[in-house]
Backbone as CSV, one residue per row, in Angstrom:
resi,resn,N_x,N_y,N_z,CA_x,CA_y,CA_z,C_x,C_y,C_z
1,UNK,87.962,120.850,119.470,89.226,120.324,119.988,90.406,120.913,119.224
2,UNK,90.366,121.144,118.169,91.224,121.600,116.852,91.282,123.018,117.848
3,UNK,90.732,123.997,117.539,91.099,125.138,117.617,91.505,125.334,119.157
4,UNK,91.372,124.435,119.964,91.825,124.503,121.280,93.506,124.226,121.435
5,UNK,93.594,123.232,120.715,95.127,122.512,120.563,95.649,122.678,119.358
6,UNK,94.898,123.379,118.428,95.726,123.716,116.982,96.844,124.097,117.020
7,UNK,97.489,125.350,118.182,98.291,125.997,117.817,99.355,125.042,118.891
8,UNK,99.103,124.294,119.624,99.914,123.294,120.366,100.522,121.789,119.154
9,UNK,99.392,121.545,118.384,99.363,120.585,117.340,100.887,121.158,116.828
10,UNK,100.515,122.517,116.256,101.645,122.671,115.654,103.527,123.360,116.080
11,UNK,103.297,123.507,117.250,104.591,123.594,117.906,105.158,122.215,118.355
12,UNK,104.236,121.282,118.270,104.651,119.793,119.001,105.762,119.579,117.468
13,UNK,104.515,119.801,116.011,105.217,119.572,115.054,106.685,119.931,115.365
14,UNK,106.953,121.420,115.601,107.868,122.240,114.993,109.062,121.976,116.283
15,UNK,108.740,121.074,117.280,109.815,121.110,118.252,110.511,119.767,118.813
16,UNK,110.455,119.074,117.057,110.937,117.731,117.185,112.227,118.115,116.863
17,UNK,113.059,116.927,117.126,114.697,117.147,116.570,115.384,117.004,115.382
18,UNK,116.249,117.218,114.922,117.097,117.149,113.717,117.491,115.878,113.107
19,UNK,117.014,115.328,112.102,117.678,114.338,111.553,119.264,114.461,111.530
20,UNK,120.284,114.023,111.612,121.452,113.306,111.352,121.784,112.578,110.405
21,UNK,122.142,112.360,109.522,122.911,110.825,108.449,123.815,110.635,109.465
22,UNK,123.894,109.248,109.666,124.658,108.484,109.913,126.323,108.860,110.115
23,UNK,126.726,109.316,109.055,127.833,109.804,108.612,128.108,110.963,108.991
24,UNK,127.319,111.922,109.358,127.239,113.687,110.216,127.310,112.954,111.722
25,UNK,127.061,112.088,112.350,126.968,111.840,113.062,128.171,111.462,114.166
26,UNK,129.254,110.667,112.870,130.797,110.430,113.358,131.105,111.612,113.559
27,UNK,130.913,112.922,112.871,131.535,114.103,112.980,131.315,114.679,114.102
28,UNK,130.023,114.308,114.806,129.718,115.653,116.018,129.796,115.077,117.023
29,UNK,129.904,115.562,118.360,129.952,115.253,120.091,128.877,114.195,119.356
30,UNK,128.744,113.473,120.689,127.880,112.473,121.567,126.284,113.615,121.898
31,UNK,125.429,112.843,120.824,123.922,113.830,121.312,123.419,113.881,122.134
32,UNK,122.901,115.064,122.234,122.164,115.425,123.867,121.533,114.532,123.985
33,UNK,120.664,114.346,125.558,119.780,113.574,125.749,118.479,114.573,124.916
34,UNK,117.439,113.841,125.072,116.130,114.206,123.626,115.564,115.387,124.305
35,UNK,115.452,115.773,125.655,114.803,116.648,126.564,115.821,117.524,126.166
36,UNK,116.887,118.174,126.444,118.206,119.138,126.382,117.869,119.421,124.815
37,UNK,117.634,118.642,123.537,117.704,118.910,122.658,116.515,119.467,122.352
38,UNK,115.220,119.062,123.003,114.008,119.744,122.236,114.157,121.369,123.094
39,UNK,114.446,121.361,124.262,114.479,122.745,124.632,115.118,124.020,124.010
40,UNK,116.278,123.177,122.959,116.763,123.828,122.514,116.416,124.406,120.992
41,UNK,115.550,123.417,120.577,115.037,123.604,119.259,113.928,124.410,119.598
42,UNK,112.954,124.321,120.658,111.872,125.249,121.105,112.094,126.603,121.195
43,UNK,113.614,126.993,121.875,113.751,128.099,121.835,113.927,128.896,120.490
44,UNK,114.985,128.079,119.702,115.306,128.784,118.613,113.625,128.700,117.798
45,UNK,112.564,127.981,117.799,111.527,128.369,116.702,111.075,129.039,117.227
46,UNK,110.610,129.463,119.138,109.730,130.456,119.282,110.420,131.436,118.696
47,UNK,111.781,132.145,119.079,112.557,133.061,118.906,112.403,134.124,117.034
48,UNK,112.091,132.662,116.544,111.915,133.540,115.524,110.223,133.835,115.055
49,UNK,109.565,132.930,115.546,108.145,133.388,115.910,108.481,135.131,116.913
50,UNK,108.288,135.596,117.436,109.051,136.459,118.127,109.136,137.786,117.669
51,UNK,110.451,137.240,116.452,111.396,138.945,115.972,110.132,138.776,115.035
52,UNK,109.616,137.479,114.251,109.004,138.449,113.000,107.527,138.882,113.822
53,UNK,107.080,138.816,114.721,105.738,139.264,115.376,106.450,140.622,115.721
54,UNK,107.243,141.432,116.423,108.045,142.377,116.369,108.474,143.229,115.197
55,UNK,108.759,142.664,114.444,109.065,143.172,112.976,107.968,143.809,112.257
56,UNK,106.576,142.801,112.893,105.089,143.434,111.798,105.273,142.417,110.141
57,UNK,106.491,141.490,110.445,106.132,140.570,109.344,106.290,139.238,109.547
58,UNK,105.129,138.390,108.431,104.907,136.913,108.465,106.004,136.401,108.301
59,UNK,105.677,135.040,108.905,106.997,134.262,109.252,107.029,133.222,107.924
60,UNK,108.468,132.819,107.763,107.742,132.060,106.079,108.057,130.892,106.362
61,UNK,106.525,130.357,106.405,105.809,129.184,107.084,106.545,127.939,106.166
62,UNK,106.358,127.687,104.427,106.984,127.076,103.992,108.666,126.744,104.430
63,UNK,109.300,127.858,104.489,110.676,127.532,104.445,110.928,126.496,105.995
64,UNK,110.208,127.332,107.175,110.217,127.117,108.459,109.810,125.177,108.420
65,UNK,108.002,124.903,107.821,108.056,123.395,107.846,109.279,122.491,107.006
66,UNK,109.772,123.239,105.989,110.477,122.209,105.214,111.891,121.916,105.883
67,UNK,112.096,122.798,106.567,113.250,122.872,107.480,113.414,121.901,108.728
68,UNK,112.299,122.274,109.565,111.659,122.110,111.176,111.532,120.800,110.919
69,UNK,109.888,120.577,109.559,109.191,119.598,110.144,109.547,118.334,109.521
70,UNK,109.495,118.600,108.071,110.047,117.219,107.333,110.729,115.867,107.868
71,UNK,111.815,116.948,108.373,112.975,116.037,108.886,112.833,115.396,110.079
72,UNK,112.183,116.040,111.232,111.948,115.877,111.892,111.341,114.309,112.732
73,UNK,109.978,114.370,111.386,109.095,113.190,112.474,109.371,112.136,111.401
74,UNK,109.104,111.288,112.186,109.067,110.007,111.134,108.072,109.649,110.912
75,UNK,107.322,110.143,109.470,106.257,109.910,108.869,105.847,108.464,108.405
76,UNK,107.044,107.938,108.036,106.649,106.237,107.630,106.139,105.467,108.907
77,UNK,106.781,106.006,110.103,106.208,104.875,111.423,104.790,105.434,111.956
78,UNK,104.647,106.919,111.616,103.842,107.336,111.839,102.280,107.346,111.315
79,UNK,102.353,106.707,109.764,101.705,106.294,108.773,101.312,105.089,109.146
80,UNK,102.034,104.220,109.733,102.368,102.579,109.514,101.483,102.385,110.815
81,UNK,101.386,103.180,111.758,100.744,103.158,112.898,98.881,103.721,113.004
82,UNK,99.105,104.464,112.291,97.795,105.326,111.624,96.965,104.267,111.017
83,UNK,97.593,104.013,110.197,96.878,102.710,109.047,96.346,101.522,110.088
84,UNK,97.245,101.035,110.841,97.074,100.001,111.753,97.770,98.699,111.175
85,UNK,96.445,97.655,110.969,96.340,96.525,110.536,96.473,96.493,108.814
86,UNK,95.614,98.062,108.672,95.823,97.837,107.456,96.831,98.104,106.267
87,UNK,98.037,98.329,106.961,99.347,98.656,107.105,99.271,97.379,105.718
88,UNK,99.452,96.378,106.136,99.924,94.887,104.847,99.181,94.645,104.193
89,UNK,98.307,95.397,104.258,97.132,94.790,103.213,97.866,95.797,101.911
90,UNK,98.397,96.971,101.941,99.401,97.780,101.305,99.919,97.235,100.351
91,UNK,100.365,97.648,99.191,101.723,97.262,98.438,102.598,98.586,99.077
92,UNK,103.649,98.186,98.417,105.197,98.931,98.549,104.754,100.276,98.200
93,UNK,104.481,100.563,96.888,103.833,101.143,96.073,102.455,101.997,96.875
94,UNK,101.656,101.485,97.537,100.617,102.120,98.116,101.138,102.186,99.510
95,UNK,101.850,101.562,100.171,102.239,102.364,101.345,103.258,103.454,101.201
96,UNK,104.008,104.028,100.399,104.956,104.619,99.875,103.497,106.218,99.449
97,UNK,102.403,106.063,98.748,102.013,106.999,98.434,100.875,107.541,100.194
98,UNK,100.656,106.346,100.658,100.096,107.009,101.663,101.097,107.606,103.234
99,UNK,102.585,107.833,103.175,103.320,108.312,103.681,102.867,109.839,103.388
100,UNK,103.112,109.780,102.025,103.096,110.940,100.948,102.145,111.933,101.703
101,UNK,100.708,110.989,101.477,99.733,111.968,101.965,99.409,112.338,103.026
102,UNK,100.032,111.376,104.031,99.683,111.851,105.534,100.519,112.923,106.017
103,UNK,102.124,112.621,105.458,102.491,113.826,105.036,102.188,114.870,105.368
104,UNK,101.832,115.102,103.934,101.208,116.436,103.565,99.629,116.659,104.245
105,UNK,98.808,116.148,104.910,97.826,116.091,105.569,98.279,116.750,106.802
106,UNK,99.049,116.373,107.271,99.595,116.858,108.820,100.366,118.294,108.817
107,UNK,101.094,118.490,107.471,101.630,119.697,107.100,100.981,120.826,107.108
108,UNK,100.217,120.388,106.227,98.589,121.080,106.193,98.027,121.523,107.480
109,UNK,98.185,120.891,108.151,97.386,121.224,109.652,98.159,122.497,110.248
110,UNK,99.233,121.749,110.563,100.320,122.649,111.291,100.662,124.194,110.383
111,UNK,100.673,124.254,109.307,100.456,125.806,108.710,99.356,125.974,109.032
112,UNK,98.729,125.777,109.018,97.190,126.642,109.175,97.156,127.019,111.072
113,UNK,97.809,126.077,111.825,97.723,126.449,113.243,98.804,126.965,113.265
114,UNK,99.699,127.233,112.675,101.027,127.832,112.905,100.387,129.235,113.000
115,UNK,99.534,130.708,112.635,98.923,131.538,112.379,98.390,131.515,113.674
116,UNK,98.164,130.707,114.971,97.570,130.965,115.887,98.550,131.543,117.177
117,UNK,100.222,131.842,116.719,100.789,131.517,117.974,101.008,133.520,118.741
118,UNK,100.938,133.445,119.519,100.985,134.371,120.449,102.378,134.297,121.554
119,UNK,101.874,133.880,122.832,102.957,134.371,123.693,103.084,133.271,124.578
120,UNK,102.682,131.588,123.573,102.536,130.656,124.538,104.667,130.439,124.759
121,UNK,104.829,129.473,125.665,105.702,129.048,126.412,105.543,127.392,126.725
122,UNK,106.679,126.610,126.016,106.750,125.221,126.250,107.610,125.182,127.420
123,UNK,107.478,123.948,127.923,108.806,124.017,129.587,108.504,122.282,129.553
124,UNK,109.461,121.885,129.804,109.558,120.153,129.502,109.665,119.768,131.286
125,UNK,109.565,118.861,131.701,109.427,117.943,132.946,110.888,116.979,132.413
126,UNK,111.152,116.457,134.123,112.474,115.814,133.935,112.527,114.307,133.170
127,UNK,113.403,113.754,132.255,113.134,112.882,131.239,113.502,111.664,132.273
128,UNK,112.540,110.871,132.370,112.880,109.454,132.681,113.188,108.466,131.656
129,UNK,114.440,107.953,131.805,114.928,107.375,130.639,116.170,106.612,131.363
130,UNK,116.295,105.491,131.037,117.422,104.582,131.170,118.721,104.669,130.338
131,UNK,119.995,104.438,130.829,120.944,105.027,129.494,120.873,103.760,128.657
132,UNK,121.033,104.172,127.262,120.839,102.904,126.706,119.367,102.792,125.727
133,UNK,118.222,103.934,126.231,117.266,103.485,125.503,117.004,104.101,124.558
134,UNK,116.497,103.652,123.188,116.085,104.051,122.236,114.717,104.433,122.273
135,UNK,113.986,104.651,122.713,112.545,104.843,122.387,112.269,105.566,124.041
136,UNK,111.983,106.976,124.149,111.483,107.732,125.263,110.578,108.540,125.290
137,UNK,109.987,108.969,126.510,108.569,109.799,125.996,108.934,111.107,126.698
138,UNK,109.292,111.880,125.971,109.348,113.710,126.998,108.275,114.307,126.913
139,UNK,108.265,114.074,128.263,106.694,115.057,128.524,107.173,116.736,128.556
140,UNK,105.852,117.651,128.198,106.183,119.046,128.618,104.610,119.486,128.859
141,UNK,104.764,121.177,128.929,103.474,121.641,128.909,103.050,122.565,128.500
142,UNK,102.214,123.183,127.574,102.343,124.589,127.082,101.385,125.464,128.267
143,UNK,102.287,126.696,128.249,101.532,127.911,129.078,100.286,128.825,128.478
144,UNK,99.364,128.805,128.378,98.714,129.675,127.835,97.696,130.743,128.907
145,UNK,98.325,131.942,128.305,97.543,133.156,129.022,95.665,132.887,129.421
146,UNK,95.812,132.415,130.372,94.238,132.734,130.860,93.395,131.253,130.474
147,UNK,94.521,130.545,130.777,94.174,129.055,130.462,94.834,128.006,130.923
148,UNK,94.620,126.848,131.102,95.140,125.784,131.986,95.931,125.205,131.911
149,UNK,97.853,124.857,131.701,98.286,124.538,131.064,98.034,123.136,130.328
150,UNK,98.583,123.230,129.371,98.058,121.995,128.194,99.567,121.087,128.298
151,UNK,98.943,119.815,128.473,100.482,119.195,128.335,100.668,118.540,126.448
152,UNK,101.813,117.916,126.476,102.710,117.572,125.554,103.166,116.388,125.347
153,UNK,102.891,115.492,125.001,104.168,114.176,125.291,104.097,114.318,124.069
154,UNK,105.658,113.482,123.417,106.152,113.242,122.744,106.864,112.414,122.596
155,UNK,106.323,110.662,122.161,106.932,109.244,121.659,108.107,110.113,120.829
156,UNK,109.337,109.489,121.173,110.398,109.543,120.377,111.588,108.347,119.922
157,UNK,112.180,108.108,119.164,113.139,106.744,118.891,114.496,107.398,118.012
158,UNK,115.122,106.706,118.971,116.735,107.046,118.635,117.196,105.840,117.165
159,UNK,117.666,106.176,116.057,117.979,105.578,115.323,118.911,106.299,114.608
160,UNK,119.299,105.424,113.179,120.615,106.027,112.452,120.301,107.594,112.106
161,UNK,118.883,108.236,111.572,118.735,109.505,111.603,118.279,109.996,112.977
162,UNK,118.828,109.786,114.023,118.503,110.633,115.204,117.712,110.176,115.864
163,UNK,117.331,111.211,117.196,115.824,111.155,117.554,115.190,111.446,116.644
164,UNK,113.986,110.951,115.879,112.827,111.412,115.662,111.611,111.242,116.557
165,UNK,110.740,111.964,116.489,109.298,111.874,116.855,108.282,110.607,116.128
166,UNK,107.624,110.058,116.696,106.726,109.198,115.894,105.259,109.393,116.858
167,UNK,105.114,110.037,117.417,103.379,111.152,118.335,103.828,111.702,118.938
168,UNK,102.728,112.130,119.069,102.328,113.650,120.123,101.014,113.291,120.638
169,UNK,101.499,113.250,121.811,99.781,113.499,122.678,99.645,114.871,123.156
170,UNK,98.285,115.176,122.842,98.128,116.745,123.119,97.121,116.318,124.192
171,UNK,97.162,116.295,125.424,96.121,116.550,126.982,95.833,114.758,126.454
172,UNK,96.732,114.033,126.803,96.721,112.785,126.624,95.803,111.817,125.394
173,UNK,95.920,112.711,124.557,95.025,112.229,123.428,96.081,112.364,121.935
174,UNK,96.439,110.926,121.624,97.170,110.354,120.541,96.863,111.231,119.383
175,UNK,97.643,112.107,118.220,97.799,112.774,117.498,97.250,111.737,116.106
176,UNK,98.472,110.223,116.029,98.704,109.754,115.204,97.454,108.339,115.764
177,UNK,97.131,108.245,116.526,95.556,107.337,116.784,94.063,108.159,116.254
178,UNK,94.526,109.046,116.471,93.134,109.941,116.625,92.432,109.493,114.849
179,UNK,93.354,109.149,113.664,93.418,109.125,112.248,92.813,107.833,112.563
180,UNK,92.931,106.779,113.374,92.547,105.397,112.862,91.303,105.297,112.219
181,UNK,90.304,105.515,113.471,89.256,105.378,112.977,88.763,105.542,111.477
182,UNK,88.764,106.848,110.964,88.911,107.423,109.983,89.369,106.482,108.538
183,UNK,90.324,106.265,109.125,91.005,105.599,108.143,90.626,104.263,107.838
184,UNK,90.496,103.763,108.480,89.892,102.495,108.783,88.467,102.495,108.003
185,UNK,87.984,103.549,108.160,86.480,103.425,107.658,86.410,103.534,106.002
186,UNK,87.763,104.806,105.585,87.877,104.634,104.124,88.258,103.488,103.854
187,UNK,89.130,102.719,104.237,89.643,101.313,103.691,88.468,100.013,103.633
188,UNK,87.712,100.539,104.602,86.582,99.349,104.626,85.591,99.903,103.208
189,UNK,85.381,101.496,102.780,84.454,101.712,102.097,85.485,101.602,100.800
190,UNK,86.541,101.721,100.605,86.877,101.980,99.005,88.339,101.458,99.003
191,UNK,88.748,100.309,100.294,90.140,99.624,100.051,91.186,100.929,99.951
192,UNK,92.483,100.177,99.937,94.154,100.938,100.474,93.771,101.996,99.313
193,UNK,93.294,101.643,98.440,93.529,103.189,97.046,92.200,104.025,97.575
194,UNK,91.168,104.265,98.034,89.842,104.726,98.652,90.522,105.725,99.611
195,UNK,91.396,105.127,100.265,91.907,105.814,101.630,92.747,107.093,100.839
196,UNK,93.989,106.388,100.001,94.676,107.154,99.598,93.769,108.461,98.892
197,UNK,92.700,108.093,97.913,92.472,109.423,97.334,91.741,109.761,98.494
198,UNK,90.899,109.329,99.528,90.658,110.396,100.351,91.471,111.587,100.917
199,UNK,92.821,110.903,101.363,93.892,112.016,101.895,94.181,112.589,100.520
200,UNK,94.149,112.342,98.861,94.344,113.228,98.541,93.597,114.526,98.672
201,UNK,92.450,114.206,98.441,91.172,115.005,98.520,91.586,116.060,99.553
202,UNK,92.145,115.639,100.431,91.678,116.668,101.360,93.168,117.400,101.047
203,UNK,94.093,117.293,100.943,95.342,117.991,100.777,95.167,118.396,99.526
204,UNK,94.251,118.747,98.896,94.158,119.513,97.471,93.824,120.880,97.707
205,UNK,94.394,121.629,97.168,94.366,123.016,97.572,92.886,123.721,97.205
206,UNK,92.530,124.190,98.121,91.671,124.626,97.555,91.199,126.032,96.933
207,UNK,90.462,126.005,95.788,90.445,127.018,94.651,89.040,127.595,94.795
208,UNK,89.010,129.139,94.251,88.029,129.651,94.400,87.415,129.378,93.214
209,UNK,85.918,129.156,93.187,84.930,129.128,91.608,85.292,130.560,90.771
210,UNK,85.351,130.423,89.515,85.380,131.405,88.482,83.703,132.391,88.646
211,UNK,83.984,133.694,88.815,82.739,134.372,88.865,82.160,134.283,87.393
């Protein structure tokens, strides 16, 4: 499933919208609706996916997530949803470090599928949305050469930093559900700190043995 939607996983990442402060916010027009804005962020990341495939050089993946993605999704609702139930069983303190790691778990993903992209093409469907609402779902679909298109949704919520993203369904299958299980099972085997070093575990870089 991964290597089918990897490289979709990670454009969903990379084609969420811009955080805002509050305060940047008095300064600029009235924001697009969330559809007008992701088309526009899609273009500018394929675009530079693009010149550097043209160029013959790598794209620099760090600068691109810390830029793109960080800001982008909202990892705390996205965490808080992941976890589930076991969201309160949390301290402050341990829900604060497992942001951290899902984080960087999901970061993780999306560089490594970021390396898969070619000559796909996102194209969004018309946004049904009421004026007035905070929370909308823009659907789209990716094109892929010699393959079926793959759709996109994307849960989004309007708040003091913007739209953010809080999922992605890739071919109607929850990004930020897909973790429950999982998670759920570390917390039952080794409680809220069990879980956490599991996600560390896996976001630890990994090193080659000394010959």
């Amino acid at each position: 499933m991964f290597m089918k939607t990897g490289w979709a996983l990670a454009l969903a990442a990379l084609l969420g919208l811009g955080a805002w402060s509050a305060s940047a916010q008095l300064l600029q027009p009235p924001p697009q609706r969330p559809d007008a804005l992701m088309k526009a962020v899609t273009s500018e990341v394929i675009a530079i996916f693009k010149q550097d495939l043209a160029a013959g050089r790598p794209t620099e993946m760090a600068q691109l997530i810390e830029t793109k993605i960080l800001p982008l999704f909202d990892f705390h609702r996205m965490t808080r949803i992941a976890v589930a139930r076991n969201w309160r069983l949390a301290s402050p303190e341990q829900q604060g470090a497992l942001v951290t790691q899902f984080q960087a778990l999901l970061v993780r993903t999306y560089s490594a599928a970021l390396s898969g992209y070619r000559d796909q093409e996102l194209e969004y469907r018309p946004l049904r949305a009421a004026a007035g609402d905070t929370e909308v779902l823009v659907r789209s679909f990716l094109r892929q050469p010699g393959a079926e298109p793959l759709t996109i949704d994307y849960d989004m919520e309007n708040g003091l930093a913007g739209w953010r993203v809080f999922d992605v369904k890739i071919a109607g299958v929850s990004l930020v559900m897909n973790y429950r299980e999982s998670f759920a099972a570390a917390v039952r085997d080794g409680g809220i700190d069990g879980l956490i070093a599991s996600l560390a575990d896996k976001n630890r870089p990994i090193t080659r043995a000394a010959p």
